[in-house]
ROBA-612725 format. One record per residue (C-alpha): x, y, z. Coordinates in pm, whole numbers, plus 50000, padded with zeros to 5 digits. Example, Ala and Ser with C-alpha at 12.3 -4.5 7.8 and 13.67 -1.06 7.14 Angstrom:
BEGIN
512304955050780513674989450714
// end
This chain:
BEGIN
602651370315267599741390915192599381427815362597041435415639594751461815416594741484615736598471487015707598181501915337598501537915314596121539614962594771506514918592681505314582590311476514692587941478514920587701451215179584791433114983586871430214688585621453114438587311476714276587461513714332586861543814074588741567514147590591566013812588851554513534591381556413295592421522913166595731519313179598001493712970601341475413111604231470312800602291434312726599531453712648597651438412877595011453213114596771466413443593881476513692590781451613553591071417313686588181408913418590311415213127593251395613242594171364913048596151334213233599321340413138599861379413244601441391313531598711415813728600801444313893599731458414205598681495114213600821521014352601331521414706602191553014924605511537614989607721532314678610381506114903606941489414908605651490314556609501472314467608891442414646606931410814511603791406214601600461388314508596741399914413593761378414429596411346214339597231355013993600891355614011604041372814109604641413014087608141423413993609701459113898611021472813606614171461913570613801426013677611451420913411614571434613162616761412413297613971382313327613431393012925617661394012870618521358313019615411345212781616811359612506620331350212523618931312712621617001316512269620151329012088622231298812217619411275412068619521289111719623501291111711626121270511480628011244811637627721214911867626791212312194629051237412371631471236212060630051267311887632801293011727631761327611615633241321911259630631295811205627901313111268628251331110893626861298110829623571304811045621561318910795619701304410503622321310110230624391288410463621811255410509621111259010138624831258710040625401225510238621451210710098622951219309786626081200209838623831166809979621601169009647624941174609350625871141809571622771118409588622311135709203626031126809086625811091409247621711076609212621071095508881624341099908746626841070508822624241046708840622681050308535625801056408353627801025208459623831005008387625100989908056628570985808248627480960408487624960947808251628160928808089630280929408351627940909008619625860891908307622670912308373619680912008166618230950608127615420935708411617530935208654619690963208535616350986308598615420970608866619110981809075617901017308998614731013109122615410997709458616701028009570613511048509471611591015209667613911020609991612761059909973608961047309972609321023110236610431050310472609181084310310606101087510529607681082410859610561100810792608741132210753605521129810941608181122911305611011147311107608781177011039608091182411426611891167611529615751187611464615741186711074618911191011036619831163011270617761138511007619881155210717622851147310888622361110110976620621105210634624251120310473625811089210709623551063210545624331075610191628421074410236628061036210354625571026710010628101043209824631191024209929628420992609991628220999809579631840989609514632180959409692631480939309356634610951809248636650943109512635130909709598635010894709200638540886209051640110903208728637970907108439639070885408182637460901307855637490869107661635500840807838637410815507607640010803607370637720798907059638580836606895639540821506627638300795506367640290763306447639170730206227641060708906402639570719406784637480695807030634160713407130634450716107460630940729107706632010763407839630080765708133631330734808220634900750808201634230782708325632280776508632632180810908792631050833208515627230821008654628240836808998628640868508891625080873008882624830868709207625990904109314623000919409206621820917509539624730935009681624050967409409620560964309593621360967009885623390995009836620811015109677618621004809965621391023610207621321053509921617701055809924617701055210338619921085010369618051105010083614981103210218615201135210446616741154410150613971168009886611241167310205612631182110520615331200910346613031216910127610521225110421613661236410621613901263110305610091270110324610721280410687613411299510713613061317510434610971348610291607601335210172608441352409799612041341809795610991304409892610471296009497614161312009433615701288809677613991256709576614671264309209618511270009323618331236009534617101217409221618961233709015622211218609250620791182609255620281180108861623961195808837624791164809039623361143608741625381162908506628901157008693627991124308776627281119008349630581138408273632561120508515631071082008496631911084308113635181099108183636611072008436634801045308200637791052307964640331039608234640180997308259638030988308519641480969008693643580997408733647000970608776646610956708448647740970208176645290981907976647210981807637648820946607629644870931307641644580939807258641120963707313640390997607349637431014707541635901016207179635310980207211632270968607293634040943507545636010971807754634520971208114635951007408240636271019808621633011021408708633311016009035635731049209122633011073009100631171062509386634251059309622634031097809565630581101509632630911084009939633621108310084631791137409957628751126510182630971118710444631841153110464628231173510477627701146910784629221174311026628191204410893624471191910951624761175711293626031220311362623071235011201620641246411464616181231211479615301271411336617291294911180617181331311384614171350511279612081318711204609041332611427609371365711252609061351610938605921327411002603921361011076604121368210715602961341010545599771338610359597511303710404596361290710059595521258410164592971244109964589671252010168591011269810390591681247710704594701234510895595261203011098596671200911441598511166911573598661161711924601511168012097603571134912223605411107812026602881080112077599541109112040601791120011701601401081811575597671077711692596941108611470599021094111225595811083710984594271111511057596711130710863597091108810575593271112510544593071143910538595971146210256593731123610076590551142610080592511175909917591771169709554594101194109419597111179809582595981143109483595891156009109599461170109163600681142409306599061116809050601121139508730604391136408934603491098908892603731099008547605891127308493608701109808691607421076308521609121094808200612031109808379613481078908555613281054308229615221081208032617651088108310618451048308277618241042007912618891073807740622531063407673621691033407588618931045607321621811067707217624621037807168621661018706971620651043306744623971058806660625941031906700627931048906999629671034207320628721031907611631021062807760630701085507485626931080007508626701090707881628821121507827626091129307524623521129107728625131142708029625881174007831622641176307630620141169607903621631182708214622311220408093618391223707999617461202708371619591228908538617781262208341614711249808337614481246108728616471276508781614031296508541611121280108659611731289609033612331328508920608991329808694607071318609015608911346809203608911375108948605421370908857604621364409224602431331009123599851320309335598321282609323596501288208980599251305708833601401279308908599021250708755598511274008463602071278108382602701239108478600381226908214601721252707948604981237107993603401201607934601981207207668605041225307527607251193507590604521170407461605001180107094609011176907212608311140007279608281135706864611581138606901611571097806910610181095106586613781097406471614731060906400618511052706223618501020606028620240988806188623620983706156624730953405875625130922806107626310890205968622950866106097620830891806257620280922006006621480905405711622510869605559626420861405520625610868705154625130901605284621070904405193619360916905407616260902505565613550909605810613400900106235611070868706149613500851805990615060851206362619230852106445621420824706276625210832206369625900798606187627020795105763629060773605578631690796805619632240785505991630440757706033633490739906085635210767106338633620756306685633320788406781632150798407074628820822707221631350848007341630520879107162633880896607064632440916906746634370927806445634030946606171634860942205790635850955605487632390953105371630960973005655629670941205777629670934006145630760896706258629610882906647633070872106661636540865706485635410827406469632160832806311633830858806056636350825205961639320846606058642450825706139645230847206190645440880506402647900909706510647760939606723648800975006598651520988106870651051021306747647461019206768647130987306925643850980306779643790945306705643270935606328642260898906163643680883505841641950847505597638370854505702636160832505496632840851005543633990883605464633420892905085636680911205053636950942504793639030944504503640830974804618642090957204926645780944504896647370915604955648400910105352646050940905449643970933805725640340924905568638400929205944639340949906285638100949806581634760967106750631700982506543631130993306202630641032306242627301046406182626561068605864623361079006041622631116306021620091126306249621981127106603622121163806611618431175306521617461142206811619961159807075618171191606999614831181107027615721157207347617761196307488614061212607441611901180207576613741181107944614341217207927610281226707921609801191608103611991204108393610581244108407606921225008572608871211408832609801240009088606261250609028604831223009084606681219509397605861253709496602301248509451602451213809672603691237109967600751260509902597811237909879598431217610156597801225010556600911247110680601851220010944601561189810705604101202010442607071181610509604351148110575602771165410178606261155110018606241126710193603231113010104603581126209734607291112209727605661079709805603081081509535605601088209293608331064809365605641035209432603871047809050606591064708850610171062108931609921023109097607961003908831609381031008518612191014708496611720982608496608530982708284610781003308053613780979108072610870949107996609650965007655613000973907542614240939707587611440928307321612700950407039616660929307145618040913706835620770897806975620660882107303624350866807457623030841407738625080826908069625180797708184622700804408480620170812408157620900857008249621640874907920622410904307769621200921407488623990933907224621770947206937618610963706933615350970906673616591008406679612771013706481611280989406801613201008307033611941043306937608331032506839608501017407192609761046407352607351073107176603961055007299604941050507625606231085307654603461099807473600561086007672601761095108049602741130507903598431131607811597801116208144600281144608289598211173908114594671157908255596021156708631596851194308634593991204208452592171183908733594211201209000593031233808861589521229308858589041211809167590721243909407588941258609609590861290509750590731299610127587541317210234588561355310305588211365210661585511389010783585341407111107585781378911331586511350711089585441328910864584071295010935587691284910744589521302611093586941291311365587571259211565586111224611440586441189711560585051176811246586411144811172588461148111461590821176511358591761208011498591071237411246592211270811376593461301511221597251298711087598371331511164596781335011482597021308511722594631303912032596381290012344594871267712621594731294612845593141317512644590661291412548590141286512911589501325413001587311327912699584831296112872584291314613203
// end
């Protein structure tokens, strides 16, 4: 109820309205807004009523002139308490009303980036580590070509660009944490989804036939005819795809909103410390996942059987280890983040503090503004991409993470395989090569690579600068693969069964005198003689009597007829054993070296780069920035680079073992093909690399600096139908509305 004005005792209004003057001292409530001039008032302040002569009065509520309700002192402290503790509930640890005090050491950033660290040594150990170390695995396990070897690593990268976009334009305004945690969920079922093959396919039998060894008097028989199910195996390629599809589902959140969830929550100058220590966590993942692939590929891939009555070892190019294991414990280990996310609050405490002191250097200068509402944030969907699209600089960065990742993602999946090819390794002791050689410089470099951008307190050009001085660094690295070892003597590809050696156009003939009348089979069960000459098989060798070493219990072969045999051989000494010649090649160490120094500088761009993406882009469009450039760079680079890679590779094959349903599998490669393959390739998206960021530097255009009341970069615009306002300082709709009258 208002007050009858001739009941006041010292009204300050007179009864037309207008103020008096009998103090003309302004006077400022704690809002710091104007107490006693209704003209200065915005919308959202509470007006208080001058002092009456009555103080039992001056403590009730009242209203002036309909802007609002009065209240004293202490109401507004306890109005201003119950807000805060409301806001301290919000940004607490726990779940719903399940929220212990011990957890909330977890509430700060060291305690999101511990568990975002924990998601990426998982999706690292598992998609870049297990997969691409158990590649030439299932290759003979399943009958695989290297196709469709490269293409099971790239359908998770395709799953990732299918949903990338969505996933953070919706997640960057939604609970982050809440995405994390349901994307963990999706990544435990791909991984157990991953070793269904296993369970599903019965025991490997290592030998697909009878015909080891050169029998005169055997009937040919048709082996697919006999075996009838080896064709089948093929088949569960689709199943591996699948469960990359689930992998790349529940990673999709992790390198976007987690690292925007950093960006956030974080100091602006420590944000390029925390990335480099979250990449540093999911190329450690790699590393394990390298380390412990090749270690479990020593156990037999049927842990029942025993291993040692079969006659091979895992030196023999035959052994199919435990591949599947690995990802059973990457499946548990993602399991377990899944709770620990679904706890984490939508902002860390002190989020709003922090936004006050951040610096824009968006390219140009201006921001966009979606509208508020799930179906407005969809209309305004194109909007955004758009405007992502017209910022040059980010387009360059985003086009050299194309081919940069174009480079990474073949190596990840062929390195060991390059490595068993040239230096006549297998397959496990190749993965733990390169898991030890490439991993430790991945890990530095990032780690290094976020500090320089911190210590030297980088900003945009700084980073591109010290981006393409890494390139270019890592481009003379890339000569590295001009390091070639000679072909290993085999008996029909490399050389005759003379033993003279002839060139690829003379094609493979597994066939001689020496066995033609054998039968043997297609099976490829290699052996090596005592002339350092490798055999496809026992049959094709001539070799008609065998015996297994129980010490050793490597299997050994005696009256080979197409193996020249020494005179310092004995009588009743084995003249061939089983597995591959060994490889006198001497270069592995100065190739490990230079391959150490090529990811190392490769790697100390990224974090920079990354850093840089943040900067350039409109504050509120980071997350949807990754996003967008994720998609670029999965749909460019790290989808097609495998594959394409797989494709060449399989031209410089020597030795191709087909199936019946007409899928091979290469066994010997050109190791000069192979390496002339690999340099080109390499060599021409590093160039393309080098061009995009020298692109990205020329085309920025830093923020206009603000003068007196702004610069046209801070000043409203609808210009293409975008809301450009100043980053650090807001304008509400009430304001906007006061500032109209």
């Amino acid at each position: 109820m208002y007050k009858p004005l001739d009941e006041m005792d010292s009204s300050p209004v007179k009864t037309n309205g207008s103020p008096l003057t009998e103090n003309t001292d302004t006077e400022l409530d704690p809002s710091g807004q104007y107490a006693n001039n209704s003209n200065n008032v915005t919308a959202d302040a509470e007006v208080p009523l001058p002092n009456t002569a009555s103080n039992d009065e001056s403590k009730e509520m009242k209203t002036v002139n309909g802007y609002g309700k009065l209240s004293d002192h202490d109401e507004d402290e306890e109005a201003e308490k119950v807000e805060l503790e409301e806001l301290e509930a919000e940004v607490e640890c726990g779940w719903r009303g399940l929220r212990p005090r011990f957890l909330q050491c977890f509430n700060k950033p060291p305690g999101i980036l511990l568990f975002l660290c924990l998601f990426a040594v998982t999706q690292g150990m598992t998609v870049n580590g297990f997969v691409y170390v158990v590649t030439t695995t299932l290759e003979r396990r399943f009958n695989l070509p290297s196709v469709r070897s490269g293409s099971i690593s790239s359908s998770y990268d395709f799953s990732v660009m299918i949903v990338i976009t969505f996933v953070t334009y919706l997640g960057d305004r939604g609970h982050k944490p809440l995405w994390l945690g349901a994307g963990a969920l999706l990544f435990a079922l791909g991984s157990y989804t991953f070793t269904l093959p296993h369970f599903l396919t019965p025991f490997y039998d290592f030998r697909a036939s009878d015909f080891e060894l050169c029998q005169l008097d055997r009937n040919i028989t048709d082996a697919c005819s006999v075996e009838g199910s080896g064709s089948a195996l093929a088949n569960f390629f689709w199943l591996f795809v699948f469960a990359q599809f689930l992998h790349g589902l529940g990673a999709a959140p992790l390198y976007t909103l987690g690292v925007t969830y950093i960006d956030e929550n974080v100091q602006p100058k420590m944000t390029s410390l925390y990335i480099g220590i979250f990449n540093a966590a999911s190329l450690l993942g790699p590393a394990i996942g390298y380390l412990l692939g090749g270690a479990l590929l020593s156990i037999y891939t049927d842990i029942r059987v025993d291993s040692s009555s079969l006659g091979i070892d895992p030196d023999s190019p035959l052994w199919i280890g435990a591949w599947w294991v690995g990802f059973l414990i990457s499946g548990t280990l993602a399991l377990s983040i899944v709770l620990p996310f679904l706890g984490f609050p939508k902002a860390l405490p002190g989020q709003k503090k922090l936004a006050k002191l951040r610096v824009s250097e968006c390219h140009g200068g201006h921001d966009f503004s979606a509208r508020t509402g799930f179906g407005n944030s969809l209309r305004d969907f194109p909007r955004a991409v758009l405007v992502l699209i017209k910022n040059l600089p980010f387009m360059f960065i985003t086009a050299s993470a194309c081919t940069e990742w174009f480079i990474l993602s073949s190596f990840a999946v062929f390195a060991p395989k390059f490595l068993e090819s040239q230096f006549n390794l297998t397959s496990g002791w190749a993965s733990i090569v390169v898991g030890l050689t490439v991993i430790p410089a991945a890990v530095f470099g990032s780690v290094i690579g976020g500090w320089v951008v911190k210590h030297f307190n980088l900003m945009f050009k700084g980073m591109i600068k010290f981006c393409l001085a890494m390139l270019i660094v890592s481009l003379f690295m890339i000569g590295s693969f001009l390091i070639s070892c000679p072909n290993p003597d085999f008996a029909g590809v490399t050389v005759d069964y003379d033993n003279n050696r002839f060139y690829d156009e003379r094609g493979t003939n597994l066939s001689s005198t020496c066995n033609s009348g054998c039968h043997c089979a297609d099976t490829f069960e290699p052996i090596c003689g005592v002339d350092n000459v490798m055999y496809y098989s026992p049959c094709h060798a001539g070799c008609e009597m065998s015996d297994v070493n129980p010490s050793s219990g490597i299997k050994s072969y005696h009256n080979c007829s197409c193996i020249t045999v020494p005179d310092s051989v004995n009588d009743g000494d084995p003249i061939a054993v089983s597995g591959k010649c060994t490889s006198s090649c001497q270069w592995q160490p100065l190739f490990l070296a230079l391959l150490f120094l090529l990811e190392f500088f490769t790697i100390l761009a990224v974090v920079p780069a990354t850093t840089a993406t943040l900067r350039c882009v409109p504050h509120s469009q980071r997350s949807f920035a990754l996003g967008l450039q994720s998609l670029f760079y999965r749909a460019l680079g790290t989808v097609p680079g495998p594959v394409i890679f797989g494709a060449i590779i399989d031209h410089a094959c020597l030795l191709w073992e087909y199936d019946c349903d007409g899928s091979g599998t290469c066994w010997l490669y050109s190791n000069a093909n192979f390496s002339r393959f690999t340099l080109i390739l390499s060599g021409c998206l590093k160039i393309g690399s080098i061009s995009f960021f020298l692109a990205a530097l020329f085309s920025y255009k830093p923020p206009t600096k603000t003068v007196e009341t702004g610069s046209p970069a801070t000043r409203p615009s609808q210009e293409a139908g975008t809301e450009l306002q100043d980053v650090n300082e807001p304008v509400s709709l009430e304001r906007k509305w006061l500032l109209s009258r």
